[in-house]
C-alpha positions as a Python dict, from the first residue, in 0.01 Angstrom:
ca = {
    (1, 'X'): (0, 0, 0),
    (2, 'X'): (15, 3, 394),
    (3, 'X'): (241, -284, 570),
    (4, 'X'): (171, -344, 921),
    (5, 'X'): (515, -544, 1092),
    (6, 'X'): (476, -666, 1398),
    (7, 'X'): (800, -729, 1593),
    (8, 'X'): (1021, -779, 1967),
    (9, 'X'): (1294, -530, 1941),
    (10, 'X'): (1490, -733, 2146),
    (11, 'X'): (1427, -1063, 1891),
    (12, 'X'): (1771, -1118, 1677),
    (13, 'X'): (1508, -1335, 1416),
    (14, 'X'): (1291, -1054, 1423),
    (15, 'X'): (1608, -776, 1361),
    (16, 'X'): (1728, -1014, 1052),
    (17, 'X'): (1375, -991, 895),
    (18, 'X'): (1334, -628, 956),
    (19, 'X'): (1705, -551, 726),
    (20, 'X'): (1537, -825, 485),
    (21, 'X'): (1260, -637, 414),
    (22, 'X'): (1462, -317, 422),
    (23, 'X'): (1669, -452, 133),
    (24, 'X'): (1379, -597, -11),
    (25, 'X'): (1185, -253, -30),
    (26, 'X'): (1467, -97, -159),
    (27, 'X'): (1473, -290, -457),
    (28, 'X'): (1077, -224, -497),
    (29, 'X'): (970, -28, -815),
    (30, 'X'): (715, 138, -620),
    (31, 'X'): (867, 200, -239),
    (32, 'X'): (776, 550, -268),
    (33, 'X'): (394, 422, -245),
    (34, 'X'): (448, 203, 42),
    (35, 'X'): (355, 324, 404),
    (36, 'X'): (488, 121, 716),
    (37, 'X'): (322, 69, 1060),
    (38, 'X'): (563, -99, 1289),
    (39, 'X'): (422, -256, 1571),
    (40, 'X'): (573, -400, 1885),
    (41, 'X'): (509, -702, 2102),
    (42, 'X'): (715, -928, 2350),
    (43, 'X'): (785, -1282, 2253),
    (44, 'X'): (820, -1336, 2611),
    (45, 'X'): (641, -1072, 2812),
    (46, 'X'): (736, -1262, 3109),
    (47, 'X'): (1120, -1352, 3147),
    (48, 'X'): (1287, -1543, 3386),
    (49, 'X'): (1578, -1300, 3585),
    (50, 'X'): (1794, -1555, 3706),
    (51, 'X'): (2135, -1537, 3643),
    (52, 'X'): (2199, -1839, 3797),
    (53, 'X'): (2037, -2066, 3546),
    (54, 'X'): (2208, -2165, 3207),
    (55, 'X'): (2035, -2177, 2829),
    (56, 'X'): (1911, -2557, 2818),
    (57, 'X'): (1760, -2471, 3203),
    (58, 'X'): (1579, -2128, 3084),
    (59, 'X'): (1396, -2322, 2806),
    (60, 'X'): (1269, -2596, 3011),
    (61, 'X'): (1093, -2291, 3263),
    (62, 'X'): (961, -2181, 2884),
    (63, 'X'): (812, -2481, 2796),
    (64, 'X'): (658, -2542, 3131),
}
């Protein structure tokens, strides 16, 4: 069986499901038959650099 996971290394939601399935898999009967493609992608392939602006001011530019 081949698993393609598509993930943003920089995503803490996306680290938590990646151990998930790691502890998942390990538990699998037949892990030794699985292949993984990881694949990457940006949640936010543009980000905001401005230090000056606090959480609840970054995610109104996101919504935007």
């Amino acid at each position: 069986m081949k698993i393609q996971i598509w993930s943003d290394v920089m995503c803490p939601f996306c680290y938590i499901g990646k151990r998930r399935f790691e502890q998942a898999l390990a538990q699998f009967e037949h892990k030794d038959e699985v292949e993984i493609e990881w694949k990457s992608f940006q949640l936010n392939p543009n980000p905001v650099t401005d230090v000056t602006l606090n959480i609840n001011q970054y995610r109104r530019i996101l919504r935007a």
